[in-house]
GUVEXNU-40449 format. One line per 8 residues: number of its first residue (from 1); their letters; for each residue x, y negated, z of C-alpha. Coordinates in pm, whole numbers. Last residue first. Layout:
N
NUM) A) X/Y/Z; ...
***
This chain:
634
634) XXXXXXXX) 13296/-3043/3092; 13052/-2826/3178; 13016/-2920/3562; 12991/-2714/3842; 12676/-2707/4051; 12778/-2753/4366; 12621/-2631/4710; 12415/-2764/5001
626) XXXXXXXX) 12210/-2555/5237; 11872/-2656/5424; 11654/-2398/5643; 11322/-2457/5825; 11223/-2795/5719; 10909/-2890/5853; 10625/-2994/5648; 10449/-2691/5586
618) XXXXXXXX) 10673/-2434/5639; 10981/-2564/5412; 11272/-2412/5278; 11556/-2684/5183; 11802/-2744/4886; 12093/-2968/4866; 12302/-3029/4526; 12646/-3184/4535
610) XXXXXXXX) 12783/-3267/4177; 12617/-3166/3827; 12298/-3352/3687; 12037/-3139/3502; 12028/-3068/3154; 11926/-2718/3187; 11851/-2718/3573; 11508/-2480/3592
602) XXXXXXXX) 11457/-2360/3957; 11388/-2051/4112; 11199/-1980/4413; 11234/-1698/4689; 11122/-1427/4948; 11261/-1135/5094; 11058/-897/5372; 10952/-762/5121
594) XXXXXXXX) 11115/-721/4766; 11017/-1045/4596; 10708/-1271/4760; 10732/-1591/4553; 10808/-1942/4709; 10592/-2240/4612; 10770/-2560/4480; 10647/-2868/4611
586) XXXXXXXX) 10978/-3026/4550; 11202/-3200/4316; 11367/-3478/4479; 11603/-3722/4269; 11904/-3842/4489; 12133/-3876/4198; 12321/-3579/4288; 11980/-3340/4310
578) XXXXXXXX) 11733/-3245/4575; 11556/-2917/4544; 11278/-2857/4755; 11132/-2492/4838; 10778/-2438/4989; 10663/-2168/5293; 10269/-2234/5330; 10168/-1942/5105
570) XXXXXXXX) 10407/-1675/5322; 10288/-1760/5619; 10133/-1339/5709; 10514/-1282/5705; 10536/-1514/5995; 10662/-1219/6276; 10820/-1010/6013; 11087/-1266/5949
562) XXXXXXXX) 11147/-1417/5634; 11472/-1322/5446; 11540/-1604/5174; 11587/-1642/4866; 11698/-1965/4658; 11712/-1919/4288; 11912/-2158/4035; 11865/-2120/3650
554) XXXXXXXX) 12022/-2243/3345; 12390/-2164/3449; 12605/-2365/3238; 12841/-2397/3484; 12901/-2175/3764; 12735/-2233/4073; 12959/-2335/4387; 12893/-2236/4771
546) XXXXXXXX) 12753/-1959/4653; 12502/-1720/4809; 12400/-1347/4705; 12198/-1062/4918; 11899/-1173/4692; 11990/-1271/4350; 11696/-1514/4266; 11464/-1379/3938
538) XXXXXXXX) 11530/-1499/3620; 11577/-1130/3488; 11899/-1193/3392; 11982/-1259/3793; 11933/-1618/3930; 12226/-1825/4009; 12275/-1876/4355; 12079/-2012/4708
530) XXXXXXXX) 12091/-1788/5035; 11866/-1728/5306; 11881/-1472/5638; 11675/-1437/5931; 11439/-1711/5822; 11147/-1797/6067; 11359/-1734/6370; 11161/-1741/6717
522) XXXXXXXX) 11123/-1926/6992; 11070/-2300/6897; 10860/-2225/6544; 10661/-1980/6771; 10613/-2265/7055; 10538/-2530/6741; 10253/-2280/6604; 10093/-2249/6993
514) XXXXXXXX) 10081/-2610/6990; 9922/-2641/6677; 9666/-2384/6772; 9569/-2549/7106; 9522/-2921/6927; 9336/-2764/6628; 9070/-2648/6964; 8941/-2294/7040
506) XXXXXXXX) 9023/-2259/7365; 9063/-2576/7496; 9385/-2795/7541; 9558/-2778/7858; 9722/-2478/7844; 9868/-2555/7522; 9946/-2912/7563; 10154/-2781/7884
498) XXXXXXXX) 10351/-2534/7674; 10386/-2827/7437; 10611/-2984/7681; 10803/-2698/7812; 10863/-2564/7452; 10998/-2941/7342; 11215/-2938/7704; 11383/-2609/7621
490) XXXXXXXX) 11425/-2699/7256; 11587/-3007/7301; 11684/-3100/6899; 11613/-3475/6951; 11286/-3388/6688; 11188/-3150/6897; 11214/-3333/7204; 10969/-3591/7068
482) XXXXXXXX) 10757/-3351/6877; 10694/-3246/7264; 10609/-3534/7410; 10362/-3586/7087; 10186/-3266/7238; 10191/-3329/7619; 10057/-3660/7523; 9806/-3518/7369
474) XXXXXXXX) 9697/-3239/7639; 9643/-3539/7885; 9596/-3436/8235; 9919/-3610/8357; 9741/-3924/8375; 9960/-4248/8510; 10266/-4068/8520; 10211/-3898/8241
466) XXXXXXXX) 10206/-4230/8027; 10546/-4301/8158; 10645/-3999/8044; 10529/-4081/7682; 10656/-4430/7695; 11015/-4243/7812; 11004/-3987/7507; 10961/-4217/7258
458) XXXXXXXX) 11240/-4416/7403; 11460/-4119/7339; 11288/-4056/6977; 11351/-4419/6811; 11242/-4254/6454; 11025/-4569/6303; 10742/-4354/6405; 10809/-4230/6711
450) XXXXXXXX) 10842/-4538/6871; 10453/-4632/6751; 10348/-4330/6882; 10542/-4355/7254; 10430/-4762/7226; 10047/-4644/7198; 10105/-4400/7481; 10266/-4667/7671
442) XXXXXXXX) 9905/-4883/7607; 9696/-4608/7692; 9773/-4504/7958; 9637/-4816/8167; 9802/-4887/8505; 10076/-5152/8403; 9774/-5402/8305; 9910/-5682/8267
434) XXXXXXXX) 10275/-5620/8197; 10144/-5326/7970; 9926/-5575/7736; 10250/-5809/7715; 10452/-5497/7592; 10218/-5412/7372; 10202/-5738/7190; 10572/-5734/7166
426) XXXXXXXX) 10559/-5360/6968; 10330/-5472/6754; 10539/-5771/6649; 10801/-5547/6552; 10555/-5288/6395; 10436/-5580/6132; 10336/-5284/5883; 9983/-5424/5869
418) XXXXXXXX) 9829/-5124/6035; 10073/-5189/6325; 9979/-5499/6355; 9604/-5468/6385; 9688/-5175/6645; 9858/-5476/6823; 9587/-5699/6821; 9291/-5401/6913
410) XXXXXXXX) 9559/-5303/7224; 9569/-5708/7325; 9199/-5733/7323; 9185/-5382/7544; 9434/-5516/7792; 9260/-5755/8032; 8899/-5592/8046; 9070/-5267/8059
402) XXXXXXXX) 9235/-5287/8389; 9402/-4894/8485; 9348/-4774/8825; 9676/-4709/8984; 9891/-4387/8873; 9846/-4052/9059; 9813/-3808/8773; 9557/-3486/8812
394) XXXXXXXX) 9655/-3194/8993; 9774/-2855/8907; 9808/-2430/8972; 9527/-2495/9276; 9417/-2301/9594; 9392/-2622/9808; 9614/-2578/10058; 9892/-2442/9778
386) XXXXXXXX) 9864/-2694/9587; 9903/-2927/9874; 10221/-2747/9925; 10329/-2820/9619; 10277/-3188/9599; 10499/-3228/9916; 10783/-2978/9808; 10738/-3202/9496
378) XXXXXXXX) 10792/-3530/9691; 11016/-3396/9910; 11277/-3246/9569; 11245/-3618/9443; 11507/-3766/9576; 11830/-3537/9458; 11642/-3537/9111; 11665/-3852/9101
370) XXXXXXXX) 11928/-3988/8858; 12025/-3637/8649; 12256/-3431/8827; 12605/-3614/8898; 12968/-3556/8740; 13263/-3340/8765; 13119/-3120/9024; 13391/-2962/9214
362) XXXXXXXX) 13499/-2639/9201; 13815/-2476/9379; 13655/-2380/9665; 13328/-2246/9509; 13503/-1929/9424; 13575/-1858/9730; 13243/-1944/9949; 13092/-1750/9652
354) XXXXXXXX) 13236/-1432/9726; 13192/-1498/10129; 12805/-1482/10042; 12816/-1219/9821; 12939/-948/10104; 12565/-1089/10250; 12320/-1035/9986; 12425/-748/9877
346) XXXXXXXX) 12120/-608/9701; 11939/-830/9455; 11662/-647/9329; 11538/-523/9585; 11662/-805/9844; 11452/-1050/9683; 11162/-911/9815; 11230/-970/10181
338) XXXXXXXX) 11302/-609/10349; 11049/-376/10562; 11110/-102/10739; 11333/-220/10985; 11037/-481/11102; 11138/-807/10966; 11261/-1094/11179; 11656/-1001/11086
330) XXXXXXXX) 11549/-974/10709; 11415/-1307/10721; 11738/-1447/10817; 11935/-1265/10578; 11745/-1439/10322; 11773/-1778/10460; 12124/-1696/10472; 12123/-1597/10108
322) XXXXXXXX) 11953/-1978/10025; 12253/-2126/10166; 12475/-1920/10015; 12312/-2083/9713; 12472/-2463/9803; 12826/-2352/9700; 12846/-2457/9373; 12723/-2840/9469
314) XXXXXXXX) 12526/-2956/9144; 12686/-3186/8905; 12517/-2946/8559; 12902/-2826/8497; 12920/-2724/8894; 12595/-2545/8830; 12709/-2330/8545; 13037/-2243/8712
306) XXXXXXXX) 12868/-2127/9025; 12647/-1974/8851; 12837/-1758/8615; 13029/-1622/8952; 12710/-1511/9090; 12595/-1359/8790; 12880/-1161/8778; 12865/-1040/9111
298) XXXXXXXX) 12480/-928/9070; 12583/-761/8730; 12834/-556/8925; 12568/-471/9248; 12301/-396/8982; 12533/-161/8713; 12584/9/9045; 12198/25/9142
290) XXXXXXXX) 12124/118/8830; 12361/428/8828; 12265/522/9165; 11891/502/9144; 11872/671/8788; 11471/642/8710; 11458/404/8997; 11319/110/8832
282) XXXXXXXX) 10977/217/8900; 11020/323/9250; 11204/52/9367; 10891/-189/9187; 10652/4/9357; 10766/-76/9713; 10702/-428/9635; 10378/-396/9650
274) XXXXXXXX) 10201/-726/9654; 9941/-631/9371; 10068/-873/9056; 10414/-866/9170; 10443/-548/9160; 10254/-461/8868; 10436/-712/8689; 10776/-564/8757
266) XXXXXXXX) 10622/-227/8666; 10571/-377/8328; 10973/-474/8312; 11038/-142/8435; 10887/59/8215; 10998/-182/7921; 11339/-97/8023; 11292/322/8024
258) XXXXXXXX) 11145/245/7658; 11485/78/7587; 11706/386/7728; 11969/466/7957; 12362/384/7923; 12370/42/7680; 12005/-32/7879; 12253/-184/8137
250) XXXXXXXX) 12375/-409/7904; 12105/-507/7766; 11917/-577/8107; 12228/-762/8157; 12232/-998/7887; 12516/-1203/8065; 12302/-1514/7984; 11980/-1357/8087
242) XXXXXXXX) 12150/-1252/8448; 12361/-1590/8465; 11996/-1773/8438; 11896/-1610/8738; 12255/-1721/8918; 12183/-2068/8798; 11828/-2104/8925; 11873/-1961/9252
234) XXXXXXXX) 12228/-2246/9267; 11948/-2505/9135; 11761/-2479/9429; 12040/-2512/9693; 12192/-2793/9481; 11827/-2982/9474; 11816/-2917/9895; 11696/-2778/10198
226) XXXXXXXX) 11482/-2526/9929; 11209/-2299/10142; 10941/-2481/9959; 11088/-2406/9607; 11180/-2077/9736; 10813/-2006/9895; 10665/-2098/9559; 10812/-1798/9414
218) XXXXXXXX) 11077/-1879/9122; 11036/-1660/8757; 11316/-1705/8492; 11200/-1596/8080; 11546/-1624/7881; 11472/-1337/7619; 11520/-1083/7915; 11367/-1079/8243
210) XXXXXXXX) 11440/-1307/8542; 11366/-1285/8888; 11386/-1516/9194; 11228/-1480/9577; 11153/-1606/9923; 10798/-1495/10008; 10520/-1743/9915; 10368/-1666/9641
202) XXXXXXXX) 10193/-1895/9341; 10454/-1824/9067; 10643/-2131/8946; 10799/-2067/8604; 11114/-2175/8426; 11119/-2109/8012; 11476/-2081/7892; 11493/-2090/7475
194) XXXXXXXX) 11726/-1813/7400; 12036/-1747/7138; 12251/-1983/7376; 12490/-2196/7249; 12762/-2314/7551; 12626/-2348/7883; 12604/-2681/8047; 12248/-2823/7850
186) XXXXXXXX) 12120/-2463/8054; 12193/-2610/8381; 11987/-2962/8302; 11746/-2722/8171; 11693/-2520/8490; 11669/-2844/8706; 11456/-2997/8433; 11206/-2702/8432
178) XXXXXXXX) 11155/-2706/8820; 11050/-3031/8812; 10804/-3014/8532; 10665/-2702/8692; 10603/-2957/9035; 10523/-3250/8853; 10353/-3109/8571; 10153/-2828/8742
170) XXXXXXXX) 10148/-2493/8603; 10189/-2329/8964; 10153/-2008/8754; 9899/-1770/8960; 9915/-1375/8900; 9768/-1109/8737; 9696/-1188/8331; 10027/-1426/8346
162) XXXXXXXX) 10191/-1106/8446; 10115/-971/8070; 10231/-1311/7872; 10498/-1324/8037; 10609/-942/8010; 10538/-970/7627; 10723/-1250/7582; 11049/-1092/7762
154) XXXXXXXX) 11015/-799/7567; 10994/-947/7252; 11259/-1211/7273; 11500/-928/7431; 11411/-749/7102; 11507/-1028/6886; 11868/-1044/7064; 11961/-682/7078
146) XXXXXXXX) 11826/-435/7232; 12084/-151/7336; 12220/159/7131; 12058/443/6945; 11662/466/7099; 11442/378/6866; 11258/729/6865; 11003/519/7083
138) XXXXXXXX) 10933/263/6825; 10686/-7/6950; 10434/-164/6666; 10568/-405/6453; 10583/-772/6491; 10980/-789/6651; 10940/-543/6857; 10581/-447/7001
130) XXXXXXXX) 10466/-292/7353; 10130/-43/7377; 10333/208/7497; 10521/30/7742; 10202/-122/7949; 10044/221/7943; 10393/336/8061; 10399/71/8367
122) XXXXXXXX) 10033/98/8422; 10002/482/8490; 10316/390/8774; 10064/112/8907; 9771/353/8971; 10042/662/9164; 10124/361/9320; 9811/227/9451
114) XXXXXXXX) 9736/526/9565; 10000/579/9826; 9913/202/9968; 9602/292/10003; 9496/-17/10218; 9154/-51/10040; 9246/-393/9916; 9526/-221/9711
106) XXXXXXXX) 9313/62/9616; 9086/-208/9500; 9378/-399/9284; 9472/-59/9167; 9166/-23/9007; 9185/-325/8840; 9466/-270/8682; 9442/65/8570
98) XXXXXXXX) 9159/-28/8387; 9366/-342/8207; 9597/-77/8119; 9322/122/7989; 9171/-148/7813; 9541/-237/7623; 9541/154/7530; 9204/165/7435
90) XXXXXXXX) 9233/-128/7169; 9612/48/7038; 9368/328/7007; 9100/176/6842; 9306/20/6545; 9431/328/6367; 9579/221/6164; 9842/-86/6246
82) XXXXXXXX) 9635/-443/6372; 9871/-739/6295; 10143/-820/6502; 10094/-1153/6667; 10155/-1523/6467; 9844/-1421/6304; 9693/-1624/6644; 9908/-1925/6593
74) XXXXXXXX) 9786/-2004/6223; 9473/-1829/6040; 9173/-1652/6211; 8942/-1407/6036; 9030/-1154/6300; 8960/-1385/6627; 8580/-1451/6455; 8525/-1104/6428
66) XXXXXXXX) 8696/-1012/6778; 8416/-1289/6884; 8127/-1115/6745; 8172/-770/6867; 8252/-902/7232; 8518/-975/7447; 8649/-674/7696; 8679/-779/7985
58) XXXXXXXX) 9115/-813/8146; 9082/-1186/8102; 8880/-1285/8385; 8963/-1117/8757; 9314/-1149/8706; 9348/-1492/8624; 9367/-1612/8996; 9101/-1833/9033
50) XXXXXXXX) 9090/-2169/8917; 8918/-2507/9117; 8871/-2808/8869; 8988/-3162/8893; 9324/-3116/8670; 9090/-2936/8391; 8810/-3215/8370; 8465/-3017/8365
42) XXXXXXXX) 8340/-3177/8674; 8383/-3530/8504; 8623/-3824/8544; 8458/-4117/8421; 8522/-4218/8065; 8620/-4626/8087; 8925/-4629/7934; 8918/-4353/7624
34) XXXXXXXX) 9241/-4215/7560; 9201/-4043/7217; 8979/-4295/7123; 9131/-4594/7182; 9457/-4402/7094; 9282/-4316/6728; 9193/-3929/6714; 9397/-3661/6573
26) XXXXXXXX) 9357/-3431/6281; 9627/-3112/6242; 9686/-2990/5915; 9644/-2640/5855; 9380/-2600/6126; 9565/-2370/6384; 9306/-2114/6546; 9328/-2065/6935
18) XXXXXXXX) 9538/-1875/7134; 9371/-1610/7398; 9447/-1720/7741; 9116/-1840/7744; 9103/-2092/8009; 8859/-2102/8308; 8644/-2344/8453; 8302/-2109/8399
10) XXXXXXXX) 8205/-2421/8158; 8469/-2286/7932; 8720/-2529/7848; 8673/-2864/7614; 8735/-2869/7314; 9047/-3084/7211; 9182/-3453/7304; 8938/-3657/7321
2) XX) 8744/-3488/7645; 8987/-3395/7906
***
């Protein structure tokens, strides 16, 4: 991809590292952005052979390039700053990578013995060196469960450590499918305090996991071993009924967090070096108490999925399905052995007749979304090919675009648009796709141009359609993702710019915006705000919000608690006011008070009483609005 971002590293690897965020992101024109006649080159992501990322990230970078990383701004601040003293925290992260590698050589070695005692040193390297909520790990923190935030933390740090050790099928078609099965469940639950990510992990036994904060893993083998769309979104549904349920919370109620986070980097370790063995022996701190709180959690995620999946119009019953494949394979196995998913799913086969009941009296009261039934082949298809040829994606499949006929008609409408004639722009765009239906360009044009005047669903469908034709474009990805936002999808918007992300270079504006919109997505920016008159002092009354404001008060003062996480964002948070008549006063910088509190004050002698709105900004998204009335003297 070459208008979109930098370009990778010429090794053909990504830095999983993310990028700087310029403060205002600069894009390219579409004829530039989506350049017709560029031949593909050996340096174009979808066309290039990856490795599994274990063998790259875990060096050490260099003096220079932790300078440059520290005197970044946007995404990458969006971690925990550095606590005194900063070489430990460094040694512990290189010691877990260490212990890494050397257990991926015991593992080749056949040492099966060895390799555990390695991986056990990784799971509490891995916990030591985890963070909540921005701040280094607590271990005395150990009063009750994790709550909501935590989960968040946990279950980001566990992604973004097994990403360092295994293969994502990453994909568009085949991730992209798998995300709107999980999503189309998800839109059937009520509120959820997560955004669910769905990933595709390059192995082929039969298996499912999820870890807290709404993070759901499928093997490759499951999506290939589906018979059908209801089978595979009856593995999704029960996974999502274990981060629903909160059931890592829930059974941390009784134990310990730090005994969690143990587990959860154990879980990578497993995964990561094919020894399943390890992860029993990691989560077996208390074997029978886990293994209870297991069998009821297992129950109860069954039941959540069949009434999750009947919501989304998928057959309840179609997981029992996947069970008997399960069963199956444990029949062929030596006695010793038993399919992955039957660690941490035990009962496989009581379960079974459980369902059966409480599928009987379901039926789906409407259909999945139009397709989805069809298109399981085609990306059982496109997987496996994947899988032949070693690879997490593959490039679009639309017919060679003809930009002899449509460039005159693209320079006519961009003329248009320019002029403010969007209508007409909109008809010359049209004709330029009817002639030439296999140029990107032109629906990417009409995705922007949609956009614009607010028309997000049909925003949305240019920009797929534009996919479909190149699905290499980290741009595309990008605006797809605004697109969602703005429709208020959050598990499609983090999807989307997910795959602008990865697909973006290292070190690109493109790559830091995207990683700014996934922290925007995941994580509250304001835990608390309020808006009042402001104390004697003239300061805001933190801890204080009316719904009315007495008269005669001179002052108001919005505050607001800001989240440890995007303290470092304090100059880029703004207040607007927005009085009866309509008139905006904004571009009003908030003040650090207390920390973590911020806030603004605003003069209203002789201002206009009635309804009065005010909103936080971070740069030009509005992060928190509330409305109140300012009482009248009279």
């Amino acid at each position: 991809m070459r208008a979109f971002g930098s370009q990778p590293r010429g090794d053909g690897s990504h830095d999983a590292r993310p990028g700087q965020a310029a403060d205002r992101l600069r894009l390219p024109s579409a004829d530039r952005v989506l350049s017709a006649d560029r031949a593909r080159g050996d340096h174009d992501r979808a066309h290039r052979e990856r490795e599994p990322r274990g063998s790259r990230p875990l060096r050490r970078r260099d003096a220079r390039d932790r300078q440059r990383g520290a005197r970044g701004s946007g995404p990458r601040s969006l971690r925990a700053p550095p606590h005194a003293p900063h070489p430990p925290r460094r040694d512990a992260r290189g010691s877990a990578a260490d212990l890494a590698l050397a257990a991926e050589r015991v593992r080749r070695r056949r040492h099966p013995g060895a390799a555990r005692v390695v991986i056990a040193a990784l799971a509490l390297a891995a916990a030591g060196c985890l963070q909540d909520d921005g701040r280094r790990f607590n271990p005395l923190r150990q009063l009750g469960p994790p709550d909501v935030q935590d989960e968040r933390d946990i279950g980001a740090q566990f992604d973004e450590e097994i990403r360092k050790h295994v293969v994502l099928i990453d994909d568009p078609v085949v991730a992209g499918f798998v995300n709107e099965i999980g999503q189309q469940v998800v839109a059937s639950l009520e509120l959820q305090p997560f955004v669910y990510r769905f990933r595709v992990v390059r192995d082929s036994s039969l298996n499912a996991f999820a870890v807290p904060g709404g993070y759901i893993y499928l093997h490759s083998g499951t999506v290939l071993a589906a018979g059908s769309v209801d089978e595979l979104a009856g593995v999704i549904g029960h996974e999502i009924g274990h981060v629903k349920g909160r059931h890592f919370a829930r059974m941390q109620a009784r134990t310990k967090i730090p005994d969690l986070l143990t587990n959860l980097a154990g879980m990578a370790a497993a995964v990561a070096t094919g020894e399943p063995g390890v992860l029993v022996a990691t989560q077996a701190a208390n074997v029978a108490m886990q293994l209870r709180f297991t069998r009821e959690f297992e129950t109860e995620a069954d039941q959540l999925a069949v009434v999750d999946t009947t919501r989304a119009g998928y057959e309840p019953a179609a997981i029992t399905r996947f069970f008997e494949r399960i069963l199956e394979q444990q029949r062929r196995l030596p006695a010793q052995q038993l399919p992955p998913y039957l660690y941490s799913h035990p009962d496989v086969e009581d379960r079974i007749g459980a369902v059966e009941i409480a599928a009987r009296e379901l039926r789906p009261s409407r259909p999945p979304v139009a397709g989805s039934r069809e298109a399981l082949a085609e990306v059982q298809a496109r997987l496996g090919l994947l899988l032949d040829r070693r690879r997490p994606s593959l490039p679009g499949g639309g017919p060679s675009g003809a930009p002899e006929l449509s460039a005159p008609l693209l320079d006519e409408a961009e003329r248009l648009a320019r002029a403010g004639q969007v209508d007409e722009a909109f008809l010359v765009l049209a004709r330029a796709e009817a002639v030439d239906p296999g140029e990107p360009r032109i629906p990417f044009r009409i995705g922007e141009l949609l956009e614009g005047v607010g028309r997000h669903r049909e925003a949305i469908d240019a920009y797929q359609r534009t996919l479909a034709l190149d699905s290499t474009r980290a741009l595309v990805f990008f605006r797809l993702g605004e697109a969602w936002s703005a429709l208020g999808n959050r598990g499609r918007a983090v999807f989307a710019f997910e795959q602008a992300r990865d697909r973006s270079g290292p070190n690109s504006p493109l790559r830091g915006r995207a990683e700014w919109e996934l922290a925007k997505q995941t994580y509250e920016i304001l835990l608390a705000t309020g808006v009042s008159e402001t104390a004697p002092d003239g300061a805001p009354m933190v801890g204080v919000s009316r719904e009315e404001i007495p008269a005669g008060s001179a002052r108001l003062g919005w505050w607001g608690k800001l989240s440890p996480r995007f303290d470092r964002f304090v100059e880029r948070l703004s207040v607007r006011w927005t009085d009866p008549d309509g008139e905006t006063r904004g571009g009003i910088s908030v003040e650090r008070l207390d920390r973590p509190y911020v806030g603004a004050a605003l003069d209203v002698r002789g201002a206009p009483s009635g309804l009065w709105t005010v909103e936080a900004l971070l740069d030009d998204d509005v992060i928190d609005r509330r409305s109140f009335r300012l009482q009248s003297t009279r």
